[in-house]
N, C-alpha and C positions, 0 to 999 in steps of 0.2 A: 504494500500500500504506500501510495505518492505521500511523503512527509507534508506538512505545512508549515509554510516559510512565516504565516502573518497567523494573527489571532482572527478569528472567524466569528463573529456575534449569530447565534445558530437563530435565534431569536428574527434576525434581519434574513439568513439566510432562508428559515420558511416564510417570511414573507413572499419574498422571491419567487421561491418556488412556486408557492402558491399563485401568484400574480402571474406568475408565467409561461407555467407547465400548465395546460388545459386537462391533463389526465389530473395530476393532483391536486388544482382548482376545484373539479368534479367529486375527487378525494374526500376533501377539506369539507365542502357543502354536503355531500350524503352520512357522512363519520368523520363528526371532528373530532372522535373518540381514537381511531384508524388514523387520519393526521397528525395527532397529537402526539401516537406512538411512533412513530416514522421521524417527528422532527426528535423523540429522546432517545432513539438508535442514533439521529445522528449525533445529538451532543454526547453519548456516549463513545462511539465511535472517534468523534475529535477530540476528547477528553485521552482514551488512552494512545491515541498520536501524541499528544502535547507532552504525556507523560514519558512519553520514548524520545523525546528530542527536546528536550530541556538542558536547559543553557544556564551551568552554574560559572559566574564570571568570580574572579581573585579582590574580595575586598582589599582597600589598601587603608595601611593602619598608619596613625600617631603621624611621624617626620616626614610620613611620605609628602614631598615638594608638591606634588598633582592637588593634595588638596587644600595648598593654599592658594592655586593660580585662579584666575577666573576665567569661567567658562563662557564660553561662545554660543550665541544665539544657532537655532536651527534656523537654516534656511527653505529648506524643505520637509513636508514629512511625508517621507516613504516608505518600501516595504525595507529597507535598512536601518531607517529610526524605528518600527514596526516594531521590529525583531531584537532590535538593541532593549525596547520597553519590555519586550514582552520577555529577554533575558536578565534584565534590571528584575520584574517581576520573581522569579525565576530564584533569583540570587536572593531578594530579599524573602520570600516562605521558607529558604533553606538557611536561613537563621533562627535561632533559638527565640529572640524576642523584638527581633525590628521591627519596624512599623512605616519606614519610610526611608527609601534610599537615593540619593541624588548620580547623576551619573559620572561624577568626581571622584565618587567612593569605590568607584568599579575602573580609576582610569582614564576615565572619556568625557572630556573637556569639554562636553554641551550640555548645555540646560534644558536638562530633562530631568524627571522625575517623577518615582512610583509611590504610591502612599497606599496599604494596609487598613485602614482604621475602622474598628468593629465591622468586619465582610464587608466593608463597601471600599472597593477595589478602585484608583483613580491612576491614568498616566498624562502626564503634563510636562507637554509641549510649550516651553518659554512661558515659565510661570511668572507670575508678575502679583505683586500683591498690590490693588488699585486703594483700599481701605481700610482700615483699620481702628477701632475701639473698646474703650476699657484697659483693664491693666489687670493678669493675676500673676502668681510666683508658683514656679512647677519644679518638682523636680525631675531632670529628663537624663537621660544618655542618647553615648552616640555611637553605632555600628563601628565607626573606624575608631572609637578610642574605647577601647572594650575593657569593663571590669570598674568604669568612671563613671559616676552621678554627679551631678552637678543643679543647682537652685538656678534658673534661670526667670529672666520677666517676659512674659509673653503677653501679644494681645488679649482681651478675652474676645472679641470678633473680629473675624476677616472677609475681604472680597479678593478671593485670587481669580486673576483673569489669566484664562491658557488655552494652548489650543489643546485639540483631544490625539489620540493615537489616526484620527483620518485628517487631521487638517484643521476642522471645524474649531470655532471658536467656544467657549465655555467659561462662565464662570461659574465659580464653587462658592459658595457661601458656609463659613463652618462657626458653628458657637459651641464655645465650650462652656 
């Protein structure tokens, strides 16, 4: 079976299908029951792809020079930044307790970035934070400096403005 190079939203692809294929159009309207099992063959189906070609990338820790440079805007997103997200991704579940990995932490000097936070899964393309409000004190850690806590001041709300893993613009709204 053909690997897949990009992440696949199965959700979008049975729209597709359905929108397009007049057999499983036909499908979809006589057994949305029969549909329904056909699009979780296939997220299952791409699920154990994903899991055979995963992409664990070398965090870099403490001195390493890469993460104090700064990184360079995406000028494009394709199926290269795709792939880079979706091994950012990848890298970050195969730690212990991160929650969000910048693509500095893996080496690669663009501004991208995966975030974790309670199942809801986000990649951001040229994040930008437009707003911000309030003030609390957290204490956090960080993937490249492991075994360290630290008190830090964060917003208590933000508006990040980024594109998504297609191009598409988005912004996040997050309150803690």
């Amino acid at each position: 079976m053909k690997k897949y190079k990009q992440q696949i939203d199965i959700g979008k692809l049975g729209f597709l299908i359905k929108k397009y294929n007049p057999f499983f159009r036909l499908l979809a309207e006589l057994n949305d029951g029969l549909y329904s099992n056909l699009i979780e063959c296939l997220r299952m189906i791409y699920d154990s792809e994903k899991e055979r070609s995963m992409a664990i990338r070398e965090l870099r820790y403490n001195d390493d020079p890469v993460l104090r440079k700064s990184c360079r805007e995406v000028e494009e997103v394709n199926d290269r930044v795709r792939q880079l997200l979706d091994d950012m991704m990848d890298t970050l579940h195969n730690t212990e307790s991160g929650a969000a990995l910048a693509a500095n932490q893996i080496g690669i000097l663009r501004r991208l970035v995966v975030i974790d936070y309670c199942d809801q899964y986000l990649k951001l393309v040229n994040p930008k934070i437009i707003k911000s409000e309030g003030e609390q004190e957290c204490m956090e850690g960080c993937l490249s400096f492991p075994n360290r806590v630290a008190k830090t001041v964060r917003p208590q709300t933000v508006i990040v403005q980024a594109l998504n893993e297609y191009g598409g613009r988005d912004y996040h709204y997050r309150r803690r």
